[in-house]
C-alpha positions, -999 to +999 in steps of 0.1 A: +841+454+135+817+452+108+790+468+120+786+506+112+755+509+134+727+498+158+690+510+143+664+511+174+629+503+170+604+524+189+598+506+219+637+510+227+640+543+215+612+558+239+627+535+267+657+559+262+635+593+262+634+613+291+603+631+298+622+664+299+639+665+267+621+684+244+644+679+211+643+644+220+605+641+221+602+664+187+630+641+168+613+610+175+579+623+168+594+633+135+607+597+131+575+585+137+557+608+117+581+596+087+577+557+097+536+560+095+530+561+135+510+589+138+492+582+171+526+576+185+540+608+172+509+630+182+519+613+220+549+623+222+540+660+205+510+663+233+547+657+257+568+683+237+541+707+235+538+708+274+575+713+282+591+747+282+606+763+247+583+742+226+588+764+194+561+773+172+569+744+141+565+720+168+531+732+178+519+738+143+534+698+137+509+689+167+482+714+152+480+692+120+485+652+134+458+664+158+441+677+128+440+647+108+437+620+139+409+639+158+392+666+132+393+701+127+370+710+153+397+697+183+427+713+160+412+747+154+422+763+186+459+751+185+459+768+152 
């Protein structure tokens, strides 16, 4: 009764990911992007970015992490 509710780590929350659910891969690569897990979030934005109706934020969100993780020379034509 008392608890309000269940906080998944990682692990469990891509255990629950399916690899065709693109909002699903975005929202957790924002959570990861906010919890300092950058390599994991540029994974699952190389995911997102593959799958049909990736928008144009979420490619200019992979743009950047791949940006900082692998230089500008590999992020300059996703820009």
């Amino acid at each position: 009764d008392r608890i309000v509710r269940i906080e998944l780590g990682l692990t469990a929350r891509m255990g629950r990911l399916k690899t065709d659910d693109l909002a699903g891969h975005v929202d957790l690569a924002r959570w990861c992007r906010a919890n300092g897990r950058n390599a994991e979030a540029l994974t699952l934005l190389t995911r997102a970015v593959a799958l049909p109706g990736c928008d144009l934020p979420t490619r200019g969100l992979y743009a950047q992490l791949v940006d900082e993780l692998d230089g500008p020379e590999k992020a300059l034509p996703l820009y």
